[in-house]
C-alpha positions in Angstrom: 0.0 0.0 0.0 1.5 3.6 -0.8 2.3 5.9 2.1 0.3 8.7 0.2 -3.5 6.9 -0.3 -4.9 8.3 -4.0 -7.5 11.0 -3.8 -11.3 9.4 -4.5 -13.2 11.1 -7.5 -16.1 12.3 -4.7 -13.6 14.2 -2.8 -14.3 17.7 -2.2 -12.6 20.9 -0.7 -13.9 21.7 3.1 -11.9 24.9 2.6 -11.0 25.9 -0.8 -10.9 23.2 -3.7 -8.5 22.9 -5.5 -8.2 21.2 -9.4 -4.9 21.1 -10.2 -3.9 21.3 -14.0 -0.8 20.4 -15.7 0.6 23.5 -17.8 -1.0 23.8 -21.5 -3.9 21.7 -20.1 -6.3 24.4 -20.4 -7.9 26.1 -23.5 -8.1 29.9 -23.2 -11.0 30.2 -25.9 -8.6 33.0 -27.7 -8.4 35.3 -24.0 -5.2 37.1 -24.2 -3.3 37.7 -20.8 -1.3 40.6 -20.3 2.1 40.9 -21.4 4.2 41.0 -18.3 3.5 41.8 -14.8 5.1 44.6 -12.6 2.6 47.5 -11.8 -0.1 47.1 -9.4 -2.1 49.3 -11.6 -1.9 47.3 -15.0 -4.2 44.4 -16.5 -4.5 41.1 -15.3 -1.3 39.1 -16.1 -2.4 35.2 -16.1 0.1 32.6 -14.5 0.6 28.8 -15.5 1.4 27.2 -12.1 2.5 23.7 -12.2 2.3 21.6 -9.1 2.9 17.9 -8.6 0.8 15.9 -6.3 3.0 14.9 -3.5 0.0 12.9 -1.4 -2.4 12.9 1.3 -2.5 12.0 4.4 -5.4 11.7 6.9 -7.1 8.6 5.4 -8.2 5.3 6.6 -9.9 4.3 9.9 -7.3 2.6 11.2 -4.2 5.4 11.4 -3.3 7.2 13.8 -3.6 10.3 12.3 -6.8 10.1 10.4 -9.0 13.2 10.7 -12.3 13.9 12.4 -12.4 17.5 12.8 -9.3 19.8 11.3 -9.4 23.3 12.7 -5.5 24.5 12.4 -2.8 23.5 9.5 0.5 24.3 9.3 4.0 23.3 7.9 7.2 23.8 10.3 10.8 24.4 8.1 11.6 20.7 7.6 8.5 20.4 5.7 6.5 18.3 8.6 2.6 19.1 8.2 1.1 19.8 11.7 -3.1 19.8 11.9 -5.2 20.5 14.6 -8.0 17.7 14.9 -10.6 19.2 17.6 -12.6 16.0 17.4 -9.9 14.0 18.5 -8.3 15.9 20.9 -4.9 16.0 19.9 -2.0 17.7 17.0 -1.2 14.7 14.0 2.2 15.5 12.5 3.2 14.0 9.3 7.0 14.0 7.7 7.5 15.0 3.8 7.2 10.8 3.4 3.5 11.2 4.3 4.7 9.1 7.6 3.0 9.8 11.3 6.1 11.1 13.2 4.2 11.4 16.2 0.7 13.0 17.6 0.8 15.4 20.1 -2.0 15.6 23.1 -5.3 13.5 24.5 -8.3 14.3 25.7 -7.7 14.7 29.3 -7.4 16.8 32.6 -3.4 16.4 32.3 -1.0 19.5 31.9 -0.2 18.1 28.1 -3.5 17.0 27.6 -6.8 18.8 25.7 -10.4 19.0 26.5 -11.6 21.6 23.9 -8.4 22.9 21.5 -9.5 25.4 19.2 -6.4 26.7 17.7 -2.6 26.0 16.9 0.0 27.6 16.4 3.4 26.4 14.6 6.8 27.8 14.5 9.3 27.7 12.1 12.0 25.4 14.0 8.5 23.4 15.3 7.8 24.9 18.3 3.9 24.2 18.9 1.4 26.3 20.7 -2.4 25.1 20.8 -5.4 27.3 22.8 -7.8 25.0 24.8 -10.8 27.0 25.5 -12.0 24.2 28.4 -8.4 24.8 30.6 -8.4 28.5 29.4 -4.7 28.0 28.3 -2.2 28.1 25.6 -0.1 24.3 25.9 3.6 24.7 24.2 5.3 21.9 22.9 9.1 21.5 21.7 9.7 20.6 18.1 10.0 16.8 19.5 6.6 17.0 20.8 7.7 17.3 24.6 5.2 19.6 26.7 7.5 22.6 27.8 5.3 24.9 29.9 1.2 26.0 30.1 -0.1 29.7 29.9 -3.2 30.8 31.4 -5.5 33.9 29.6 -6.6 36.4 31.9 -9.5 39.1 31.0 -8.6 40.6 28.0 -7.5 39.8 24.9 -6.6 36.7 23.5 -5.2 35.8 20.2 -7.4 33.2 18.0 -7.4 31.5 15.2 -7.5 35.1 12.7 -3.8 36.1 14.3 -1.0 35.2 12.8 2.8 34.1 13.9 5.3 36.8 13.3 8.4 35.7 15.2 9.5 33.6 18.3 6.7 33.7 20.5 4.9 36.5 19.0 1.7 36.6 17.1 -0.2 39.4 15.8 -4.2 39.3 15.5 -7.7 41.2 16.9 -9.1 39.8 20.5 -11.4 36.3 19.6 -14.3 37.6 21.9 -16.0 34.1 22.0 -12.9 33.1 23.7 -12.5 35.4 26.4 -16.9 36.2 26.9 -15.8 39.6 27.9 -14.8 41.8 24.5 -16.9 45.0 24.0 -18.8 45.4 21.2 -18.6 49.5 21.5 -15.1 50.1 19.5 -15.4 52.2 16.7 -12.4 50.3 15.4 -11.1 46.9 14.9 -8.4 46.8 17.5 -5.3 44.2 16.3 -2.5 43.8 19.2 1.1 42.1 19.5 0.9 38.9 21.6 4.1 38.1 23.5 3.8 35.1 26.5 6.1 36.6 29.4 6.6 34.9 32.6 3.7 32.4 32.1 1.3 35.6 31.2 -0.3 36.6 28.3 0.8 40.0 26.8 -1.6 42.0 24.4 -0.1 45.4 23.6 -2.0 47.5 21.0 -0.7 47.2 17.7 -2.7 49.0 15.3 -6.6 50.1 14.7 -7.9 48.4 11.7 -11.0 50.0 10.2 -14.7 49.0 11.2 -17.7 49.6 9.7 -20.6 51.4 11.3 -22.4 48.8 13.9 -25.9 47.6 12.4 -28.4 49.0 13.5 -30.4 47.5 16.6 -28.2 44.0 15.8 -29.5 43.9 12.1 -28.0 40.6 10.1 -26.4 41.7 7.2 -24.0 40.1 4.8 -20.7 40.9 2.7 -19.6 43.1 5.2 -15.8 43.9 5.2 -13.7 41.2 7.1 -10.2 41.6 8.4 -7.6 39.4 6.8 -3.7 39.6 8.4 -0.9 37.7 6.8 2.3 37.7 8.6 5.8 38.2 6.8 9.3 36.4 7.8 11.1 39.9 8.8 7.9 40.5 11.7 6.0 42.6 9.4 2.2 42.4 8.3 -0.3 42.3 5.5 -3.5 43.2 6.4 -6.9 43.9 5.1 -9.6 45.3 6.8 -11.7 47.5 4.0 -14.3 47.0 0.8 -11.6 48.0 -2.1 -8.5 46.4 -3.0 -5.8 47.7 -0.2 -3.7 45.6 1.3 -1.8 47.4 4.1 1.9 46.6 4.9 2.3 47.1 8.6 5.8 47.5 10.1 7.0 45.5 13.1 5.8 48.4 15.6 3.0 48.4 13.8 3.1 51.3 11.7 1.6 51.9 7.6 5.0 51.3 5.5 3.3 50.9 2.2 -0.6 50.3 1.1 -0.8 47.9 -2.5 -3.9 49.2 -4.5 -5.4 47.5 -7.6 -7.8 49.3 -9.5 -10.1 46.8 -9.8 -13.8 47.8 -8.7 -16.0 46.3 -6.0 -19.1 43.5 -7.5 -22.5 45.1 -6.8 -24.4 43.0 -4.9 -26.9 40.8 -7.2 -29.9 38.7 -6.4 -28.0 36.2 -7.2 -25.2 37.2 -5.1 -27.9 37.1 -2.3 -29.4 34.0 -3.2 -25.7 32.4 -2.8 -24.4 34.0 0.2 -27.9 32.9 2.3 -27.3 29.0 1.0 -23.9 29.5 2.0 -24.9 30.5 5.6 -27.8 27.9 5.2 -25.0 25.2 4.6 -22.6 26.2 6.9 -25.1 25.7 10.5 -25.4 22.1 11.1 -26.2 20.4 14.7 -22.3 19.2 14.2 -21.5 23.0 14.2 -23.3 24.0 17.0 -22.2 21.6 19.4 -18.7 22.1 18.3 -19.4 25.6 18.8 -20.7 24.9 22.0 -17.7 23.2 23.0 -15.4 25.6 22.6 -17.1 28.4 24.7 -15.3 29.1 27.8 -17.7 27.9 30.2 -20.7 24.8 29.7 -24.1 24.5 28.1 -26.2 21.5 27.8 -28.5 21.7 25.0 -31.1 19.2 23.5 -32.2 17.9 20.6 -34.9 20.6 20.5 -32.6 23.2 21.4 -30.3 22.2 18.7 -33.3 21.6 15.8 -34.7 25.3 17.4 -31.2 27.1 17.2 -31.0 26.0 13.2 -34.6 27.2 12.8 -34.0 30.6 14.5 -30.9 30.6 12.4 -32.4 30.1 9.0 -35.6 32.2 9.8 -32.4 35.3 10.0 -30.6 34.0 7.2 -34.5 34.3 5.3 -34.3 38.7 6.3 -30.9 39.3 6.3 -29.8 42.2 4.8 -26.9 43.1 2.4 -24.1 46.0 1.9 -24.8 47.5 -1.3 -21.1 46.2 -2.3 -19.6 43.1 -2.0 -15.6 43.4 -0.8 -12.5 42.7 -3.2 -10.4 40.9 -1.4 -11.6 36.9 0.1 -8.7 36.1 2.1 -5.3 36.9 2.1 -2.1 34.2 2.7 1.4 34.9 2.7 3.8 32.0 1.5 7.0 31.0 3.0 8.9 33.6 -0.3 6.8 36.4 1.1 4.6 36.4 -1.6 1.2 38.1 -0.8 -1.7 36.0 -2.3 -4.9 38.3 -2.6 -7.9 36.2 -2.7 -10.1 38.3 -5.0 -14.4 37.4 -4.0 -15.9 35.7 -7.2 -19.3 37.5 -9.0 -21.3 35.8 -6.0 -19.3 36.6 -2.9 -17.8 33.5 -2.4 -14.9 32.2 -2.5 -13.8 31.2 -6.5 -12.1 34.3 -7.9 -8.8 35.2 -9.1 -5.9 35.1 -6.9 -3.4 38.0 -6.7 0.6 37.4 -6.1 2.4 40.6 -4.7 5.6 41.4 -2.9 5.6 43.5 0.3 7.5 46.3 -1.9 4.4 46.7 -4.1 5.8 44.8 -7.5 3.0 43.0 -9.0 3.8 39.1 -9.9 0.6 37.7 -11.7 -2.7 36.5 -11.5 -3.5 33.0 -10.9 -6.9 31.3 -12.2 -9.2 29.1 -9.2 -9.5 26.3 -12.2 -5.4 26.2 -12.2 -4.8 26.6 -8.7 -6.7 27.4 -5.5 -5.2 29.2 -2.4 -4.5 26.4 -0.2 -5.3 25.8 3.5 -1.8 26.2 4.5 1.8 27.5 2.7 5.5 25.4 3.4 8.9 25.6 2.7 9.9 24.5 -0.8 6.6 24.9 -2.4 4.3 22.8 -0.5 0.9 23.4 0.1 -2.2 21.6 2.1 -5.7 21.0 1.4 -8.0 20.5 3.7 -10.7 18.1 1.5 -13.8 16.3 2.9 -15.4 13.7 1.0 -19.5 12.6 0.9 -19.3 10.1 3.7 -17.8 13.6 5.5 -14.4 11.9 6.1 -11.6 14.5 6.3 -8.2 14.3 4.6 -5.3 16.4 3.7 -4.4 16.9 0.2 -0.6 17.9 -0.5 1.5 19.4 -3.2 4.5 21.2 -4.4 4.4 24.0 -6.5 6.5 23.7 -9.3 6.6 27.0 -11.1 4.8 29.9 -11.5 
């Protein structure tokens, strides 16, 4: 049997799909793409990626590291894939053989041990950080997998799954108010702080003030409004988004505006059919498995019943029914920066979601390209030498993770 089982013809992405497409595969029906790349404010340039398929791990009831429930991905520098598995209570790591090197954590009362982890975080050298909401805690492991030390949170804020490692022991991300239960919802900005852990204490020290929309009013439910995206760079800088139009901030290490890249490329007015989609998205996306997951990770315990459960999703989908929409729908998707510093700029599709063109741009503001979702989707999660993860879940809803190298661009 190979290391690496094949992918199934039913598999599809729980993230972002991907298709993958050998160079020349493709017939551009006579579109022409620019002629070279460079300035933010020219044409589309198209790309030709070519990946190979290196494998996929995850699969098959009976190993190890097979996947339930994947909330966090990452690569460390020798290429080992790390993921989260909140279902299973503990950290699967995988060498570039496709091979279980070990698995990290239990479910348990135990210093090493999880009862409701809901984010990790992985250094370069392997270094492994992972936030239980149930102990209230960040866990650190050594790049063998050895439990070094635990953190408690105390009121105030806490970094979550949005923030993003900048450096040894530092992240950079907005408060995750479900984690913490006490965030105000008064700020007229999006507050984004520098998290340092010092003397077994979490350290939040304000960063910079991302922009926020107005509040709805009186709680109104209404979609496509701006999210904020960070990336974070090798040198401690950061990429972040946080408006409707296409600007992507560079932030210095102190947290200061160094540069803002601007494409001229217009925001989609919101359709019907852009409605339609974004309420079956929503529709989709609340299921009694994502409740109760959602359940679990809240800092303190609820018991709810089948009725509450089936009542929740009816209460849920009665909203989704009135919501409301911005008049716009935002550029930018997501935003991802690879282990060359390239920014990718997720661009929204037509319809909000998330099948549009992908941007690649360096923190100085040159332009590389523009890569097709057909030829190549942004993946779950960057690594060294050109690897990337997908995160796929097939009909029967069993999780694996899809991997391959970039060849070229």
């Amino acid at each position: 049997m190979p290391v690496f089982p094949p992918a199934t013809a039913t598999a599809r992405s729980w993230a972002l799909a991907v298709t993958l497409l050998s160079a020349g595969a493709c017939d551009r029906s006579g579109e022409q793409p620019g002629t070279h790349p460079g300035a933010l404010d020219g044409e589309d340039f198209f790309l030709a990626p070519v990946v190979d398929t290196v494998g996929r791990v995850g699969a098959g009831a009976t190993d190890e590291g097979y996947l339930v429930q994947v909330v966090s991905v990452a690569f460390d520098a020798s290429g080992n894939l790390h993921a989260l598995d909140a279902d299973r209570h503990q950290v699967a790591i995988w060498n570039r053989r496709g091979e279980v090197l070990r698995i990290v954590g239990t479910h348990g009362e135990g210093p090493a041990d999880f009862r409701r982890p809901v984010a990790a975080f992985v250094f370069r050298d392997g270094t492994l950080a992972v936030y239980d909401t149930s102990q209230r805690s960040f866990k650190f492991f050594d790049s063998e997998g050895r439990f070094r030390r635990g953190v408690r949170t105390s009121p105030g804020p806490v970094p979550g799954r949005a923030a993003v490692a900048v450096g040894d022991g530092l992240w950079v991300g907005p408060d995750e108010p479900w984690m913490t239960a006490g965030s105000s919802d008064e700020e007229t900005t999006r507050p984004v702080f520098a998290y340092s852990f010092v003397e077994d204490t979490v350290r939040a020290e304000p960063f910079f003030d991302a922009w926020r929309p107005e509040p709805e009013p009186d709680g109104e439910f209404r979609g496509f409004g701006p999210m904020l995206r960070l990336g974070g760079l090798s040198d401690g800088r950061v990429a972040l988004v946080d408006s409707v139009g296409y600007r992507v901030k560079v932030l210095s290490r102190e947290g200061l505006v160094e540069r803002i890249l601007e494409r001229p490329i217009d925001p989609f007015p919101v359709s019907a059919e852009a409605m339609e989609a974004e309420r079956e998205r929503r529709r989709a996306g609340m299921t009694e498995r994502r409740i109760l997951r959602t359940v679990a990770d809240l800092p303190f315990r609820i018991r709810l019943s089948e009725a509450d459960v089936s009542g929740l999703i009816g209460s849920y989908h009665a909203d989704v029914a009135e919501m409301q929409f911005h008049a716009q729908i935002p550029v930018i998707y997501r935003l991802a920066v690879d282990w060359e510093d390239r920014i990718w700029v997720l661009r929204t599709d037509s319809t909000g979601g998330d099948q549009g063109l992908a941007d690649l741009l360096t923190p100085n503001g040159e332009y590389l390209g523009t890569v097709r979702f057909e030829d190549l989707a942004l993946p779950t999660a960057f690594g060294p030498d050109g690897l990337m993860a997908y995160v796929q879940t097939d009909e029967l809803g069993v999780q694996t993770i899809l991997v391959v190298k970039l060849i070229s661009l």
